[in-house]
N, C-alpha and C positions, 0 to 999 in steps of 0.2 A: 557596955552595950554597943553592939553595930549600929552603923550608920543606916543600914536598911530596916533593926531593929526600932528605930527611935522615933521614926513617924509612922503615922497610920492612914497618910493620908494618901489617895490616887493621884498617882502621876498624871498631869495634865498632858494633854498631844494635842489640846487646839489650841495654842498659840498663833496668830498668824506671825511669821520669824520676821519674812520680807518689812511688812508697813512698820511694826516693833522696832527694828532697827533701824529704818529711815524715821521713824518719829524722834526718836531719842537721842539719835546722832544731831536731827536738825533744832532738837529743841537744847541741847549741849554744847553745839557750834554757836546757834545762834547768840547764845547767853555769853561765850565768850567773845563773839566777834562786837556785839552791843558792852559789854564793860570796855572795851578801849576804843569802839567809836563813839560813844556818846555817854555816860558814865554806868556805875555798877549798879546802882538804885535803876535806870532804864535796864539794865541786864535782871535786875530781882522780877521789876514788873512783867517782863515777858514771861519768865519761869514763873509767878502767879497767872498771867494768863495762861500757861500751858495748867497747872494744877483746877483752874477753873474748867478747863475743856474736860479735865480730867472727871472731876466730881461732878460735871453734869450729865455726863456720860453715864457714867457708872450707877450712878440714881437715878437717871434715868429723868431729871427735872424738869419736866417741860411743863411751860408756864401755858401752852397753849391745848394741851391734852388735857389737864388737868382742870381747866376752865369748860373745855368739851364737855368732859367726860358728867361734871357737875351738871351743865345745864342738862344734858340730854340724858343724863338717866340717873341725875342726884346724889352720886358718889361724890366724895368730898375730901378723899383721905388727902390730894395734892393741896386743895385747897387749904386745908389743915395746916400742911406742913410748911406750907407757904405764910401762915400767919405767926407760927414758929419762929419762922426765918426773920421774920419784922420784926416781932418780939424782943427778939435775942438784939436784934440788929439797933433798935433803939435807945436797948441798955448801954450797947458800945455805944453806939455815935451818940448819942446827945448829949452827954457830960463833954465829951471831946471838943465837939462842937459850942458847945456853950463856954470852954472855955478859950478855944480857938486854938487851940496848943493841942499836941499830942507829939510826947518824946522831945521837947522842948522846939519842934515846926510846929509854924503855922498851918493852920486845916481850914476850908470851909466847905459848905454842904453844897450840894446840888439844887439851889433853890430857886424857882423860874416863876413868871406869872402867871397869873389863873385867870384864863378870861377864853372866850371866844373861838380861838386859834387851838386852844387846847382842848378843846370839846370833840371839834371837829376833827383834830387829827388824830386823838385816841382811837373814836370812834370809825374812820378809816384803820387805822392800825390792827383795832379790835378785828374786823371784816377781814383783814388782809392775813390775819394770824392763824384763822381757818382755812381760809384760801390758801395761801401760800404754804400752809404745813408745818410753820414754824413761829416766834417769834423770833429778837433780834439773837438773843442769845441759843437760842432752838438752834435758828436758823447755822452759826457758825459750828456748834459744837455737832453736829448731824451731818454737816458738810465733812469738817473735819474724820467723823465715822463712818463715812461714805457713801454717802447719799447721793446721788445725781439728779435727781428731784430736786434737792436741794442746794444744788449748785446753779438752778434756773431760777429758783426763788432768790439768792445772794445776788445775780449779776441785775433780775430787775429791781431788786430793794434798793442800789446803792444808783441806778437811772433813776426811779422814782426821790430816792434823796437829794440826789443831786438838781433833778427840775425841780422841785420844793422849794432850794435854796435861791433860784430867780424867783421864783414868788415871793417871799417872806417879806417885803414891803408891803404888800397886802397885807397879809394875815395880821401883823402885826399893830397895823392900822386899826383894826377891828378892838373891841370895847374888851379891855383885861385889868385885872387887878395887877398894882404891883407886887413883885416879889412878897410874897409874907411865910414866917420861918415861925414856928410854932414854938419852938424852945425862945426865940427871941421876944415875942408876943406875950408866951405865956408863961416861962420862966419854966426851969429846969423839968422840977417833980410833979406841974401841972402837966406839963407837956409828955411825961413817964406815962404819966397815969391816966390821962385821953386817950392815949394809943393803945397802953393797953386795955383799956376796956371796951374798945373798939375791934382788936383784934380777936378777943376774947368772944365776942357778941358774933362776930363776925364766925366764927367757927362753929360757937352754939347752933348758929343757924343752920350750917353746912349738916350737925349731927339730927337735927330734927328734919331734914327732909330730908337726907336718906337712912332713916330708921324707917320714916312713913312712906318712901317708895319699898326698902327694900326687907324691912321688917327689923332690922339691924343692922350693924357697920360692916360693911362689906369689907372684908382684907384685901388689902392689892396682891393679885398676885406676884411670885417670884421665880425666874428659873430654879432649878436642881442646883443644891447646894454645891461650891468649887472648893479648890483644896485649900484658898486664902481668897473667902468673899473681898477682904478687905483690898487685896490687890488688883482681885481678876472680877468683881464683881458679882453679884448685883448689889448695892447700899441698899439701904431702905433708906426711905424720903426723908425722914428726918435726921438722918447723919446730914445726907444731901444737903438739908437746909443749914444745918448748922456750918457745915464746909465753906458753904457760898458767903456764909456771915464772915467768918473769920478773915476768908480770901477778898472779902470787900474792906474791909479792917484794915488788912494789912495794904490795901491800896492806896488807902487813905494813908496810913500812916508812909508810906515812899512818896506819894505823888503831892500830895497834901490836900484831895477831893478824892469822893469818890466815886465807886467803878460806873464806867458807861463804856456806851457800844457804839450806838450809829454815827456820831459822830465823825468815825471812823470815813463808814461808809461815802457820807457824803464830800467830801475830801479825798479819796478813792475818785468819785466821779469826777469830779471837779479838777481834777490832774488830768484824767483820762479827758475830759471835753478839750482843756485847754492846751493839752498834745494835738489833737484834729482840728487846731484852729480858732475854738471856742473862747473868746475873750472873759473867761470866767470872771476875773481877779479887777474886772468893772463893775461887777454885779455888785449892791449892795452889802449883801448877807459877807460877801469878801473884802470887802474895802475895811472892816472896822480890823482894828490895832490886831488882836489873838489871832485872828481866823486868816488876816493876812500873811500873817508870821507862819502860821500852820502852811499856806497853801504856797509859799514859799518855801521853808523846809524842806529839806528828806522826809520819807515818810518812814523812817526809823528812828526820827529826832520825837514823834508823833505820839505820846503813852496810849493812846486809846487804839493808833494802829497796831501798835509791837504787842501790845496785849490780844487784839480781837484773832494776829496772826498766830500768837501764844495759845489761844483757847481749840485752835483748830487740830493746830499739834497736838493740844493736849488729848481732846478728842480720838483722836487717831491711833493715838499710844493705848490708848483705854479700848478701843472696840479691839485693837491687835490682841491686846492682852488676855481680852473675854471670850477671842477667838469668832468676831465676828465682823472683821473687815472685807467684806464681798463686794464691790461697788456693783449694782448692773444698771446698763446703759438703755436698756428701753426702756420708754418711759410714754405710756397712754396719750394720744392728740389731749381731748379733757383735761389731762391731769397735769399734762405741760400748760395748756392756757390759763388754769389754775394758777398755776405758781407762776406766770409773767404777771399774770394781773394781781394777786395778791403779793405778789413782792414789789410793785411801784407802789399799792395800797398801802404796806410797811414804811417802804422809804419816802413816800411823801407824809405819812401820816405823822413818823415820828418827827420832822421837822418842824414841822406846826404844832405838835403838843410839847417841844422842848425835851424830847426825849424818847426812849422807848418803854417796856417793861423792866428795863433793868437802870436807866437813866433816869426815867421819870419815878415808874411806880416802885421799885426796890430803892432805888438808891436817893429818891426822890422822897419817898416817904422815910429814909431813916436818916433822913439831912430834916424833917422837920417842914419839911415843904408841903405849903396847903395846895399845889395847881400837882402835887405825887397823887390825892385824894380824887382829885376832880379829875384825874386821869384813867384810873381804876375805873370811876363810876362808869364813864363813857365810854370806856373800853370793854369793861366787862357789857355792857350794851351792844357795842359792835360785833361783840366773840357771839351775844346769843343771836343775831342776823346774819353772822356768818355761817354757825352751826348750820342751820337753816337753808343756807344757797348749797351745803356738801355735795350733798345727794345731785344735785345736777351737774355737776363736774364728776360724776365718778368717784366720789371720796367718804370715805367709810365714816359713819357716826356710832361709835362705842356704845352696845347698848348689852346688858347681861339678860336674859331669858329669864321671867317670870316662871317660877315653879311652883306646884299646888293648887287648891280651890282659892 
């Protein structure tokens, strides 16, 4: 059989070639230049955060459209996939975690207090995720597919992070529970079977109110099929979510915690102040032992930097690929004030609730952590008050047209 004979499939011609080969090349450099400056395990975690950029791209997984789209017109199917994503995610981490090992390292969870500080900054977070257009992982992997919108949301997330982290003797002052891990609390198969019946409940609900908005489960729509979905996209949300587990997995098991984001950020600022002068590395939040070492370091010594730079590539490679790397440069007064102010909203918020959507509540919740819960609540509270403020910025609220009597 000929080689023209043997597929049936349309040749693609929207490749963008340009952004394609500068992702690939910098995501292939990079990984070699990180195995002999700082070891192969910090080269794998870049190459997972490029494949995270990749899969959230491609699914399209935005933790903040999906929250939208629910409250303002009851669809749920993100929502869904997102409890999926915890599900699955539980199953991995909590045995791991309970036994502290995984691959014969040491591992522990993302597990932070629940009090006060974390109410408050969810709930800014929440506000800012509307606002700003993204969450933290939104935020890079959009950037990375080129968004310029999104590159005003990034620059005020990581100012707002970084003035957060001179506050945090406050915030912390403020009335919190300590640390509590639910696998440790309440032992392995208690701790399975809480979550999942929470996520489970949690979804139930998602199907009963958009049956009763929409008569039935609305499908998410999908582009026109490509000659390899699997390469050039679109996923469906539920691979998506499964992606995101495994790629959180496997962070864990290099890094020995797992995946987060703003960290990043604020550390990003905190360099950046303390080049113009800014005595950072006096402030509290920088004087203790890690964060000192951090703000000292290279920031390719950094796993949460080499990755968030990993997810944007990855991103890049992914809209090249789907043939839709366009960046354009105007961008609405509104829509710009928008995103300053919901990206300090983001970057201060997540410092106060000890993380973002992917520190706190993804990666926060599959470490067993009760202030991952108390984070969700608050947040998903701030997402419905920020839905709410769109419309005066200019900013579209997702809504499907009512057909029939």
């Amino acid at each position: 059989m000929s080689d023209s004979a043997s597929l049936h499939l349309p040749r693609r011609v929207d490749i963008n070639p340009k952004p394609l080969g500068v992702s690939l090349f910098l995501i292939l450099a990079g990984a070699l230049w990180l195995a002999q400056a700082v070891s192969v395990k910090q080269a794998a975690l870049f190459v997972v955060g490029a494949l995270l950029g990749l899969a959230l791209y491609h699914a399209a997984f935005g933790f903040t459209s999906s929250w939208r789209v629910f409250i303002a017109d009851g669809r749920g199917a993100g929502l869904r996939a997102q409890m999926i994503m915890l599900a699955v995610g539980v199953a991995l981490f909590f045995p791991a975690l309970s036994a502290g090992t995984l691959f014969g390292n040491p591992v522990a969870g993302l597990v932070s207090p629940a009090g006060t500080s974390v109410v408050i900054g969810a709930f800014l977070f929440g506000i800012g995720m509307q606002l700003g257009g993204g969450c933290a992982s939104g935020t890079l992997y959009t950037v990375g597919g080129g968004s310029t919108r999104m590159i005003v949301t990034l620059l005020a997330f990581i100012a707002g992070s970084v003035i957060a982290t001179a506050h945090m003797p406050f915030w912390t002052s403020l009335p919190q529970l300590k640390p509590v891990s639910l696998v440790k609390e309440l032992g392995l198969a208690p701790a399975l079977l809480l979550n999942w019946l929470v996520f489970a409940a949690i979804a139930a609900i998602t199907v009963v109110v958009e049956k009763r908005r929409h008569g039935k489960l609305v499908a998410p729509k999908l582009p026109a099929e490509r000659a390899s979905t699997w390469l050039h996209g679109p996923w469906p949300l539920v691979a998506g979510a499964v992606a995101l587990v495994l790629l959180n997995f496997a962070t864990l098991a290099l890094s020995g915690r797992p995946w987060g984001v703003t960290s990043a950020f604020a550390l990003w600022g905190a360099k950046a102040a303390a080049a113009i002068g800014i005595d950072t590395a006096s402030w509290t939040y920088w004087s203790t032992k890690a964060n000192a070492a951090a703000l000292a370091a290279p920031v390719w010594k950094d796993v949460t930097s080499v990755m968030d730079i990993g997810i944007v590539l990855g991103a890049m490679l992914a809209a090249a690929l789907a043939g839709r790397y366009a960046p354009k440069w105007k961008l609405p007064l509104r829509s710009f004030i928008a995103a300053v102010v919901g990206g300090l909203m983001l970057g201060y918020g997540a410092r106060l609730a000890y993380g973002c959507n992917i520190g706190a509540y993804f990666s926060g919740i599959v470490s067993g952590s009760l202030h991952g819960w108390l984070w969700l609540v608050a947040a998903f509270a701030g997402n419905v008050f920020g839905t709410r403020l769109r419309p005066l910025f200019g900013l579209e609220v997702e809504r499907i047209k009512q057909t029939g009597c």
